[in-house]
N, CA, C and O atoms as a GROMACS GRO file, in nm:
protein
  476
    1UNK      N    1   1.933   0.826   0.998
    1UNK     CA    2   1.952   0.698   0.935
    1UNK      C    3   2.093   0.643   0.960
    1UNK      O    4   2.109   0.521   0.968
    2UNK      N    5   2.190   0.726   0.971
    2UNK     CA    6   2.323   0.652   1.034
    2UNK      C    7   2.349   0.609   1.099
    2UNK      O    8   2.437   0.524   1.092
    3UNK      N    9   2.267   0.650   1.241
    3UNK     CA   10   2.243   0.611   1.336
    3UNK      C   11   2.178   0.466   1.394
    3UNK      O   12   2.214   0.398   1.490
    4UNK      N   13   2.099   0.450   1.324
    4UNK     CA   14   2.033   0.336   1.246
    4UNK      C   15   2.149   0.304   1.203
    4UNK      O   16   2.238   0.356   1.270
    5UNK      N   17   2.186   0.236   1.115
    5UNK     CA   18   2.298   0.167   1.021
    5UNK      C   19   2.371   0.141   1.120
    5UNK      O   20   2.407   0.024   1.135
    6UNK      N   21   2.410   0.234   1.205
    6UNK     CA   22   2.523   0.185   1.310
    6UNK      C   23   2.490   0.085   1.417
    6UNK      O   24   2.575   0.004   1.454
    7UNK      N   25   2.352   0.091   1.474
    7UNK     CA   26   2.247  -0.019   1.538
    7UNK      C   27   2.274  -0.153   1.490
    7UNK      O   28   2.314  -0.257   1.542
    8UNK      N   29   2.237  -0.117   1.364
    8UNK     CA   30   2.269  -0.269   1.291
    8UNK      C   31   2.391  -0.316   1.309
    8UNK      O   32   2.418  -0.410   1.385
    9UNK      N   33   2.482  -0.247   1.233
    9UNK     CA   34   2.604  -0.304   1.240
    9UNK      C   35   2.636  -0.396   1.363
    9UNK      O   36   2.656  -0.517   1.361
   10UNK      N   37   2.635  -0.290   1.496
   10UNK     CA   38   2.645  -0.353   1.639
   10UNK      C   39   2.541  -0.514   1.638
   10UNK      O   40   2.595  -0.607   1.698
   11UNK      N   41   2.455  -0.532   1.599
   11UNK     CA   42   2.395  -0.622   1.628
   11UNK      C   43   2.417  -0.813   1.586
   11UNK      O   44   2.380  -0.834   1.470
   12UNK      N   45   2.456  -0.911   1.642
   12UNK     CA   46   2.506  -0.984   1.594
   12UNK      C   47   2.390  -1.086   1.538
   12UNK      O   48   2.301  -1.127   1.613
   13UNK      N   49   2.397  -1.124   1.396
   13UNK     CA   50   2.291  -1.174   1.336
   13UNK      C   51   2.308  -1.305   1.406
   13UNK      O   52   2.413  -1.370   1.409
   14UNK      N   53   2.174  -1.344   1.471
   14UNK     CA   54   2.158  -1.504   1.493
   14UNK      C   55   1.995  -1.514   1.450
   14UNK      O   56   1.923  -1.502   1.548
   15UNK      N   57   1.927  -1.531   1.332
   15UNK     CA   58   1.780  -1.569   1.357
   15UNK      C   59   1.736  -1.608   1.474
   15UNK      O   60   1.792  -1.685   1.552
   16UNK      N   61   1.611  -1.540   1.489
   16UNK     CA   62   1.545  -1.532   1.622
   16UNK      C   63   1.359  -1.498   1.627
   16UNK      O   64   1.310  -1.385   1.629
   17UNK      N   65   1.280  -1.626   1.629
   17UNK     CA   66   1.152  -1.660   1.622
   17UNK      C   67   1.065  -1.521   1.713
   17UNK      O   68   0.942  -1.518   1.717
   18UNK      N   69   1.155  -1.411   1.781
   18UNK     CA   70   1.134  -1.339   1.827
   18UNK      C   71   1.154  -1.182   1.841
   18UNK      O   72   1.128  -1.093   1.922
   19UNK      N   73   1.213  -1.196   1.721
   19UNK     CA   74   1.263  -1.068   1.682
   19UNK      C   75   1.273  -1.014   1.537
   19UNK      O   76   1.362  -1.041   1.456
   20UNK      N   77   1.158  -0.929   1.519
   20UNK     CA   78   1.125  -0.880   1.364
   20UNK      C   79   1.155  -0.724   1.355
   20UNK      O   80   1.139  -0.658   1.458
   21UNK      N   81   1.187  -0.679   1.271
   21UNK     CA   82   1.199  -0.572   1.234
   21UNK      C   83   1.155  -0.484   1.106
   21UNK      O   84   1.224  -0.472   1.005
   22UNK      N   85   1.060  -0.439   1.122
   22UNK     CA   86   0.976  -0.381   0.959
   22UNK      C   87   1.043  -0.244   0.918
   22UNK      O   88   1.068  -0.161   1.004
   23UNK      N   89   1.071  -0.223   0.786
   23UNK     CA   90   1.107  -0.077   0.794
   23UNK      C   91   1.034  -0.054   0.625
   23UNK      O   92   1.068  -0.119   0.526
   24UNK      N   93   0.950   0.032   0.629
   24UNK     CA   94   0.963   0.123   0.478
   24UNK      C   95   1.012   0.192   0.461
   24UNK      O   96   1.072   0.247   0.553
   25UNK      N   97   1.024   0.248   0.306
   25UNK     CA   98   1.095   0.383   0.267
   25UNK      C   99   1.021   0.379   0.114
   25UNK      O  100   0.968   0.292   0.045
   26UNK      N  101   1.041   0.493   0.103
   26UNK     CA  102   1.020   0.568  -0.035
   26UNK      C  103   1.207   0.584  -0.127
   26UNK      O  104   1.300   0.639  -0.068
   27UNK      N  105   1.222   0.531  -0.252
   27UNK     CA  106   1.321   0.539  -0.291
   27UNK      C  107   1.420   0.689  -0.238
   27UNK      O  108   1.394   0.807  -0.265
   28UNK      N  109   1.514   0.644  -0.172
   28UNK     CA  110   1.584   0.782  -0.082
   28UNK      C  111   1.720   0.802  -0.104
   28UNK      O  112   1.768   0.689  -0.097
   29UNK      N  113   1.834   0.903  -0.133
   29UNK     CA  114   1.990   0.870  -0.096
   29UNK      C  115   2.022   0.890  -0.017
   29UNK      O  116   2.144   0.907  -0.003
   30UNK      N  117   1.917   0.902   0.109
   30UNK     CA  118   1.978   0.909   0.260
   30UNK      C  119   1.952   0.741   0.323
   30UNK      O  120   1.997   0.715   0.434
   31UNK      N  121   1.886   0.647   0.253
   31UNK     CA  122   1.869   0.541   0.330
   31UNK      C  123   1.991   0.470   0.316
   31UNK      O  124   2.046   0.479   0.205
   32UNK      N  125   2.062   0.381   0.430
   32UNK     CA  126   2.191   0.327   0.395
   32UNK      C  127   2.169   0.201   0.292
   32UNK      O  128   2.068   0.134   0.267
   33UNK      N  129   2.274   0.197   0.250
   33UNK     CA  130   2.234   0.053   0.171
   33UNK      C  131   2.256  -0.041   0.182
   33UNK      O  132   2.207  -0.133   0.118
   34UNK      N  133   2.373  -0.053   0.304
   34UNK     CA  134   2.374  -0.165   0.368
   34UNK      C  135   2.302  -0.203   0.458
   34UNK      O  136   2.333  -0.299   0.529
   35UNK      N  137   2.176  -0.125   0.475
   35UNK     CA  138   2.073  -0.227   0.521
   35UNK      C  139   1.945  -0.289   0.403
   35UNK      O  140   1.869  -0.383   0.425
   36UNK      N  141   1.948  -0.230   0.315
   36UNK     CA  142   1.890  -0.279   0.194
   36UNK      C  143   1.956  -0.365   0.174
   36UNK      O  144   1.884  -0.461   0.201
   37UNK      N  145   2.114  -0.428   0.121
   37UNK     CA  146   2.155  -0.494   0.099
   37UNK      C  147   2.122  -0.641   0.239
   37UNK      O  148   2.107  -0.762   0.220
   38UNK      N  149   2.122  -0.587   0.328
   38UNK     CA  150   2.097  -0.697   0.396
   38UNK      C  151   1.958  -0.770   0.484
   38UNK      O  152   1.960  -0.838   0.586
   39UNK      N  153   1.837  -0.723   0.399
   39UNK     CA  154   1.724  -0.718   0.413
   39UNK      C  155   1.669  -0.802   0.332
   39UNK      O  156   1.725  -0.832   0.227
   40UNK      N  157   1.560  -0.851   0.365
   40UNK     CA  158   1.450  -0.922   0.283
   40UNK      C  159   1.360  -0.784   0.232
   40UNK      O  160   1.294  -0.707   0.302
   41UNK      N  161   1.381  -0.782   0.100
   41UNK     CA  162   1.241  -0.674   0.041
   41UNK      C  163   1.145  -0.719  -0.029
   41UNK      O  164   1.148  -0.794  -0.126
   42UNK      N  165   1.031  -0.653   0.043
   42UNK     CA  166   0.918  -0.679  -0.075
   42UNK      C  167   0.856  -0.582  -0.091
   42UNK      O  168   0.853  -0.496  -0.003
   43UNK      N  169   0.784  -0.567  -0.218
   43UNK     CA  170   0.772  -0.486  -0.266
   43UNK      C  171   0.574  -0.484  -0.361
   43UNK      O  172   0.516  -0.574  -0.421
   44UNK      N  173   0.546  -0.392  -0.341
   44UNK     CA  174   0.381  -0.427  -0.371
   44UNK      C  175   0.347  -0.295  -0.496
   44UNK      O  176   0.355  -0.174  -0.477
   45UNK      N  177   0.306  -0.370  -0.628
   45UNK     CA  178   0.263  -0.278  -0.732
   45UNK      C  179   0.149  -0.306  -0.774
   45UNK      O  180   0.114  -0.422  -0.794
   46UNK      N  181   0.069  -0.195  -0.793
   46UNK     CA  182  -0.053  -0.188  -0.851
   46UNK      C  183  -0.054  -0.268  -0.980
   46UNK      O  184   0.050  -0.283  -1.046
   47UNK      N  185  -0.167  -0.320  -1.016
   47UNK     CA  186  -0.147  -0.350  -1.134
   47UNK      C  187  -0.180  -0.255  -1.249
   47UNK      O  188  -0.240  -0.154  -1.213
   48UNK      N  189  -0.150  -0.267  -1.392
   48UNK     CA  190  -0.134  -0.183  -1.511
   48UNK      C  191  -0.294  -0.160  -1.536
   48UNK      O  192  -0.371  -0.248  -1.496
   49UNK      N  193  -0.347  -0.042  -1.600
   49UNK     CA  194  -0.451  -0.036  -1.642
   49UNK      C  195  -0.610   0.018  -1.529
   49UNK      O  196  -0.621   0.005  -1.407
   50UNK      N  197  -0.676   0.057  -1.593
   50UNK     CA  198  -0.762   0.128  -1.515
   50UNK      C  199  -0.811   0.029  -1.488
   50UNK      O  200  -0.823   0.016  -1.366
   51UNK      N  201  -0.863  -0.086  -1.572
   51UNK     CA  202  -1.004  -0.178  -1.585
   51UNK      C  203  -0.913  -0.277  -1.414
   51UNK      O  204  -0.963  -0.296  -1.303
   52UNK      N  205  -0.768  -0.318  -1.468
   52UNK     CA  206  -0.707  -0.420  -1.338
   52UNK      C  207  -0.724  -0.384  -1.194
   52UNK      O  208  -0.731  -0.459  -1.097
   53UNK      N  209  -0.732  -0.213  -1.200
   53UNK     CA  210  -0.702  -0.201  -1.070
   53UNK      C  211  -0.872  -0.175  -1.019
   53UNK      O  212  -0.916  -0.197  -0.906
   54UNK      N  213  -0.910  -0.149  -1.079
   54UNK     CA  214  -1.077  -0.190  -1.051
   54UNK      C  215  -1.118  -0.286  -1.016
   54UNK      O  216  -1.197  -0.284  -0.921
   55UNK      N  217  -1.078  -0.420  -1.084
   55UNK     CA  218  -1.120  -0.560  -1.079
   55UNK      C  219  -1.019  -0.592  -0.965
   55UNK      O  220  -1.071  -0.669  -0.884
   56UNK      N  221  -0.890  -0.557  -0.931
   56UNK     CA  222  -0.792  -0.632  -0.782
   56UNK      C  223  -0.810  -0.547  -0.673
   56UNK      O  224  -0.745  -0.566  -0.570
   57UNK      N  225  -0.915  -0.423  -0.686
   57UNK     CA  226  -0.922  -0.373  -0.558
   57UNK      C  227  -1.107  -0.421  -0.529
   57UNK      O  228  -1.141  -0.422  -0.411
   58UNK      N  229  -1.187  -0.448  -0.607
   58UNK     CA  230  -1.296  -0.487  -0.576
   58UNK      C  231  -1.276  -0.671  -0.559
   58UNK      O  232  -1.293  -0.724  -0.450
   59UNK      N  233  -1.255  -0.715  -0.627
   59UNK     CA  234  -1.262  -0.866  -0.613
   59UNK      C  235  -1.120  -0.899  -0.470
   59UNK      O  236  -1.111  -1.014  -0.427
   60UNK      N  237  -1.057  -0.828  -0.434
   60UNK     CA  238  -0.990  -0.844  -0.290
   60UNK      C  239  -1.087  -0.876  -0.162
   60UNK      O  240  -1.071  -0.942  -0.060
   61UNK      N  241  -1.199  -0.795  -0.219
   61UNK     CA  242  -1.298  -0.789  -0.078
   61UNK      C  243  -1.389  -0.918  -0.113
   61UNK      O  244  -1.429  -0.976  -0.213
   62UNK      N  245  -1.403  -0.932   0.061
   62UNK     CA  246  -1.463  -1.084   0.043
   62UNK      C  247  -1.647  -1.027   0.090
   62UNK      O  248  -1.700  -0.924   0.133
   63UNK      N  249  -1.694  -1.177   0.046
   63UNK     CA  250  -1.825  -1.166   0.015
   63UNK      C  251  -1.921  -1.150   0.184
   63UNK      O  252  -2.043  -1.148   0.196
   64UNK      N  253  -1.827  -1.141   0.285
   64UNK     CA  254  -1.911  -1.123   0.398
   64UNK      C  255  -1.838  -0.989   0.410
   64UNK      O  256  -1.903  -0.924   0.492
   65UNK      N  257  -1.735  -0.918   0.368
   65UNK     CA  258  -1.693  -0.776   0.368
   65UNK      C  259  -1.814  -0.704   0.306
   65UNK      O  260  -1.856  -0.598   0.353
   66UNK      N  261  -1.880  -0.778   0.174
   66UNK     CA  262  -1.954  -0.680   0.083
   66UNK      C  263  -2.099  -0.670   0.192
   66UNK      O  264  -2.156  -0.563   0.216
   67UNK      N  265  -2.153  -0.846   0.268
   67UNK     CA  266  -2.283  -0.836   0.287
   67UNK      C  267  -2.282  -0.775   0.453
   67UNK      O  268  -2.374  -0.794   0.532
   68UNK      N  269  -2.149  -0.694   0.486
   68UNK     CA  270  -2.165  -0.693   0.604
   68UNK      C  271  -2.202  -0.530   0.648
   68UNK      O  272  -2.152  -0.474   0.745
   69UNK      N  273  -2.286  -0.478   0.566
   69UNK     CA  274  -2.320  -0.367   0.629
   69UNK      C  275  -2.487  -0.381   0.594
   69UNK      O  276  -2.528  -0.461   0.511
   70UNK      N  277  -2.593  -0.275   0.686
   70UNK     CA  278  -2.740  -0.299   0.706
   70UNK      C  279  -2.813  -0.295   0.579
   70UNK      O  280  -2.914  -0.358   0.544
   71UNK      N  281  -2.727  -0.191   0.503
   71UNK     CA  282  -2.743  -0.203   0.357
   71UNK      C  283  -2.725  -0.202   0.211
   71UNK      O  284  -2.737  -0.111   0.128
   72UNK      N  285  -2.678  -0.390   0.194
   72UNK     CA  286  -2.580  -0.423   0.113
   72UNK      C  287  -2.591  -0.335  -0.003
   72UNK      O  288  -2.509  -0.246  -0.026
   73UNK      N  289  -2.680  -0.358  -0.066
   73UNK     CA  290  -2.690  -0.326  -0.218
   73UNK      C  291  -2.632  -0.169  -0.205
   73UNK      O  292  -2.547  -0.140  -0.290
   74UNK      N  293  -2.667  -0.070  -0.114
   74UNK     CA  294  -2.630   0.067  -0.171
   74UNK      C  295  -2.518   0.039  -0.139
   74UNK      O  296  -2.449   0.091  -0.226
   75UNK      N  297  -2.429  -0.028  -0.044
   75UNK     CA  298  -2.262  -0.043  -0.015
   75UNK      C  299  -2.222  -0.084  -0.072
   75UNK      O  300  -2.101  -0.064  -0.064
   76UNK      N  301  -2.267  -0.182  -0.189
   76UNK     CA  302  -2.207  -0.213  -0.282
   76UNK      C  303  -2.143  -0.134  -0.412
   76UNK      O  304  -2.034  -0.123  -0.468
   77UNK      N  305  -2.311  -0.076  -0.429
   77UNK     CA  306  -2.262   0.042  -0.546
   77UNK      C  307  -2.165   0.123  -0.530
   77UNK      O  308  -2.085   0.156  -0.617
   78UNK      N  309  -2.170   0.179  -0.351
   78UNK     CA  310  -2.132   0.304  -0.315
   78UNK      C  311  -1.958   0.204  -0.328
   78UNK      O  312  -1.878   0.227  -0.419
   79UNK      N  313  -1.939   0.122  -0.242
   79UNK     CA  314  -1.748   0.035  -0.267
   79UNK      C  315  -1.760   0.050  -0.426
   79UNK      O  316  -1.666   0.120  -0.464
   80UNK      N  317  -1.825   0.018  -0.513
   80UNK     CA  318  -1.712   0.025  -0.660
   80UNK      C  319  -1.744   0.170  -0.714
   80UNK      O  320  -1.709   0.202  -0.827
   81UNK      N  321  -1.801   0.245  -0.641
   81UNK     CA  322  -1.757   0.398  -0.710
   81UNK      C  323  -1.656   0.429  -0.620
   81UNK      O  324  -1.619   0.546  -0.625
   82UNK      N  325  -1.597   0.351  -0.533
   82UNK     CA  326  -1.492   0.372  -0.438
   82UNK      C  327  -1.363   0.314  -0.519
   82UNK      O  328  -1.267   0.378  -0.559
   83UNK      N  329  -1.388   0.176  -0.532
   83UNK     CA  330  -1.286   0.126  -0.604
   83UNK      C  331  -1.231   0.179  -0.765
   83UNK      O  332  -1.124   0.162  -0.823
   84UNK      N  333  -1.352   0.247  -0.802
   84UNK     CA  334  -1.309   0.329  -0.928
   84UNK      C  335  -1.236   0.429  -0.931
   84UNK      O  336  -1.158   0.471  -1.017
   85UNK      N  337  -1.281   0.486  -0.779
   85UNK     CA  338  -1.184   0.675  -0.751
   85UNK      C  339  -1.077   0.593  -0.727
   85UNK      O  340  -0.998   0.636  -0.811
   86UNK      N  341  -1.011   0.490  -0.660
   86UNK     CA  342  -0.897   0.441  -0.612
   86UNK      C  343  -0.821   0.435  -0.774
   86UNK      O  344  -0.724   0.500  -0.812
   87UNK      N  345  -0.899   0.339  -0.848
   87UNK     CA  346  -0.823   0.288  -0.932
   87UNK      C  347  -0.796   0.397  -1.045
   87UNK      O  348  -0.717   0.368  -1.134
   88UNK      N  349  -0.860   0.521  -1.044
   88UNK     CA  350  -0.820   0.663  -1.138
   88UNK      C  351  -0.698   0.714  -1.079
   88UNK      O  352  -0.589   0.744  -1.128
   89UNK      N  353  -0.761   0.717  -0.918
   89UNK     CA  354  -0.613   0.817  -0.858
   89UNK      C  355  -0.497   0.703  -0.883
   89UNK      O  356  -0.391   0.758  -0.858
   90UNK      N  357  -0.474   0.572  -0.920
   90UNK     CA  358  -0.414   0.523  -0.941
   90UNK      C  359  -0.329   0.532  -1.080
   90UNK      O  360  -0.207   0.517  -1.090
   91UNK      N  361  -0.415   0.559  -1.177
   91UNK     CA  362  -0.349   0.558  -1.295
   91UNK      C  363  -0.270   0.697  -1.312
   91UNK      O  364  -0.171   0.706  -1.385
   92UNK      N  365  -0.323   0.802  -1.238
   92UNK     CA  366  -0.300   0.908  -1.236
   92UNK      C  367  -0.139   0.941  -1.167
   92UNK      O  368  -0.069   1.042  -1.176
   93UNK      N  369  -0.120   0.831  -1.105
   93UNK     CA  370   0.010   0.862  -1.051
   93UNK      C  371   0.115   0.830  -1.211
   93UNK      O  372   0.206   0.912  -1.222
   94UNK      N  373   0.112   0.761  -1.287
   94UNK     CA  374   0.133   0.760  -1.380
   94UNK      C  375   0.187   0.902  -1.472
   94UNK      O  376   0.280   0.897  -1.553
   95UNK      N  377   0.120   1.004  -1.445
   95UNK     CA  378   0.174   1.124  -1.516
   95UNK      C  379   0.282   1.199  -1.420
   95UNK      O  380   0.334   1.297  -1.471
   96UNK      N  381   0.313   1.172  -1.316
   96UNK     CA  382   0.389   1.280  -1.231
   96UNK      C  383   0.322   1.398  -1.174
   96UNK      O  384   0.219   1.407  -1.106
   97UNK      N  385   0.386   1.463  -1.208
   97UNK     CA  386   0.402   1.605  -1.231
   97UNK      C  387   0.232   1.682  -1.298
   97UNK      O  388   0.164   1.777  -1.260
   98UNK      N  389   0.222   1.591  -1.400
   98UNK     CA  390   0.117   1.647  -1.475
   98UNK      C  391  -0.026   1.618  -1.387
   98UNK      O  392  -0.117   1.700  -1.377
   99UNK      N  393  -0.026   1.472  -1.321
   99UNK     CA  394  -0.093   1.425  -1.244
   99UNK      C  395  -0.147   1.463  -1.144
   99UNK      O  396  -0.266   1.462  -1.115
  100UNK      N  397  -0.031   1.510  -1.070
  100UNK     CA  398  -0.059   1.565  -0.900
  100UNK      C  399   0.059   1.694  -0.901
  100UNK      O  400   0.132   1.722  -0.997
  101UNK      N  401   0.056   1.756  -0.779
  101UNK     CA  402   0.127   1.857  -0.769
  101UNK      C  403   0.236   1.781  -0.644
  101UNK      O  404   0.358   1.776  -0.630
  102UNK      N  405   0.151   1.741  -0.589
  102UNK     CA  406   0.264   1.644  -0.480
  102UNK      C  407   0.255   1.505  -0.466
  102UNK      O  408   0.152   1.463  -0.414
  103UNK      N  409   0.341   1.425  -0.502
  103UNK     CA  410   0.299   1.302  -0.502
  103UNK      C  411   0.295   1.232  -0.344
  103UNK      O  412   0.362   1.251  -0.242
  104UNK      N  413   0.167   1.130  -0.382
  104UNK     CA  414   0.134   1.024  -0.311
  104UNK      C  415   0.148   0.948  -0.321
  104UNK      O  416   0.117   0.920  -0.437
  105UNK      N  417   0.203   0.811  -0.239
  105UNK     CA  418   0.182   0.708  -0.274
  105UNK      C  419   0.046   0.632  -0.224
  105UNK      O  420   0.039   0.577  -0.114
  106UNK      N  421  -0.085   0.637  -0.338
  106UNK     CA  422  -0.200   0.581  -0.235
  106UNK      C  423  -0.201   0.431  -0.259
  106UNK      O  424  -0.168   0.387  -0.369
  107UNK      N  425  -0.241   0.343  -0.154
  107UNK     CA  426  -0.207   0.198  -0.138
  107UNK      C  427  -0.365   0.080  -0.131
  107UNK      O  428  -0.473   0.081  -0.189
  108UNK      N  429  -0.338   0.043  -0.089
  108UNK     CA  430  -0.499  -0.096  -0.037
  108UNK      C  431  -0.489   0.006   0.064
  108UNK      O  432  -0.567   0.099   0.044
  109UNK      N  433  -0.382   0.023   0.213
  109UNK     CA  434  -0.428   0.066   0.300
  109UNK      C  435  -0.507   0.175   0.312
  109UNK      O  436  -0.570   0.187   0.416
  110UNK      N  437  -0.523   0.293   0.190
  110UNK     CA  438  -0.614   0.375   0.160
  110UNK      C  439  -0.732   0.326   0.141
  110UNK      O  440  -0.834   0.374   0.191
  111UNK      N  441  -0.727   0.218   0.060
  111UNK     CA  442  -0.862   0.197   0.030
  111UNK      C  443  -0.930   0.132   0.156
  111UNK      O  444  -1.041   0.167   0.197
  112UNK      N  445  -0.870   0.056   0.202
  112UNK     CA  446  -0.929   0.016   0.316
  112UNK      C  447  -0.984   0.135   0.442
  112UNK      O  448  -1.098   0.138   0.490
  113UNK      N  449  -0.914   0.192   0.463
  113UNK     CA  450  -0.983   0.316   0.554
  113UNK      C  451  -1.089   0.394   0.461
  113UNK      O  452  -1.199   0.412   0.512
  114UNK      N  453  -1.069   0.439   0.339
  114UNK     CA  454  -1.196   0.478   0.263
  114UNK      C  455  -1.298   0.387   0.296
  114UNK      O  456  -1.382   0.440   0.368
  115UNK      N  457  -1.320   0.281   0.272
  115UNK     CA  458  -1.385   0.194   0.332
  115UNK      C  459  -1.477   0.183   0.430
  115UNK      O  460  -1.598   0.204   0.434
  116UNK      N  461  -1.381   0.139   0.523
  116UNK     CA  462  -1.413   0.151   0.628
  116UNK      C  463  -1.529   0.269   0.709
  116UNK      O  464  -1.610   0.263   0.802
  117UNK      N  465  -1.474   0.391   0.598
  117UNK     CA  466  -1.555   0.535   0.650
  117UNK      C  467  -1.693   0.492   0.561
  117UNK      O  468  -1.765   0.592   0.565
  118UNK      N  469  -1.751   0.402   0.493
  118UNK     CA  470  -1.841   0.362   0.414
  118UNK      C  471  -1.940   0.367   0.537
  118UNK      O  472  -2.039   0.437   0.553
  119UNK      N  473  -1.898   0.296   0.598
  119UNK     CA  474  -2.035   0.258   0.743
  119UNK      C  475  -2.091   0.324   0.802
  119UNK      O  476  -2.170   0.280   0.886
   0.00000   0.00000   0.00000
């Protein structure tokens, strides 16, 4: 990561319609902070509650996502017993320790490859 930081530094800021740079992290004291400090962050949280994250991970999917497999109705059932395991292992991050033995961070992009393995 210093190494990095030092990249930056060298680099002379001019906006440029051609040049993006994505980076994640997990809260760290090895990430520098002067590139946090000089970053656009965003940042994506589940919402509170078992019932929310049920209702923003099922109502995300659109209605030719739901009718687009040979057979809707059992994919349907079968996505919200999907969206329910999502939205438990979700609340579950909530306890720590008590929760999991190693934490995860699971995301949409989980759910979406769960998903996906639906077909």
């Amino acid at each position: 990561m210093p190494t990095l930081d030092a990249i930056f530094e060298e680099i002379v800021y001019e906006p440029s319609a051609q040049f993006r740079i994505w980076l994640t992290t997990m809260p760290s004291d090895k990430f520098p902070v002067t590139i946090v400090q000089n970053a656009i962050k965003v940042t994506a949280e589940p919402p509170k509650g078992l019932r929310n994250n049920i209702r923003g991970s099922y109502l995300a999917l659109g209605e030719e996502e739901l009718d687009s497999s040979k057979k809707p109705v059992v994919f349907r059932r079968l996505l919200w017993g999907l969206c329910f395991f999502n939205a438990l292992v979700l609340e579950r991050r909530k306890f720590g320790p008590l929760g999991w033995n190693i934490p995860y961070e699971f995301s949409v992009s989980d759910l979406r490859i769960s998903k996906d393995q639906l077909f």
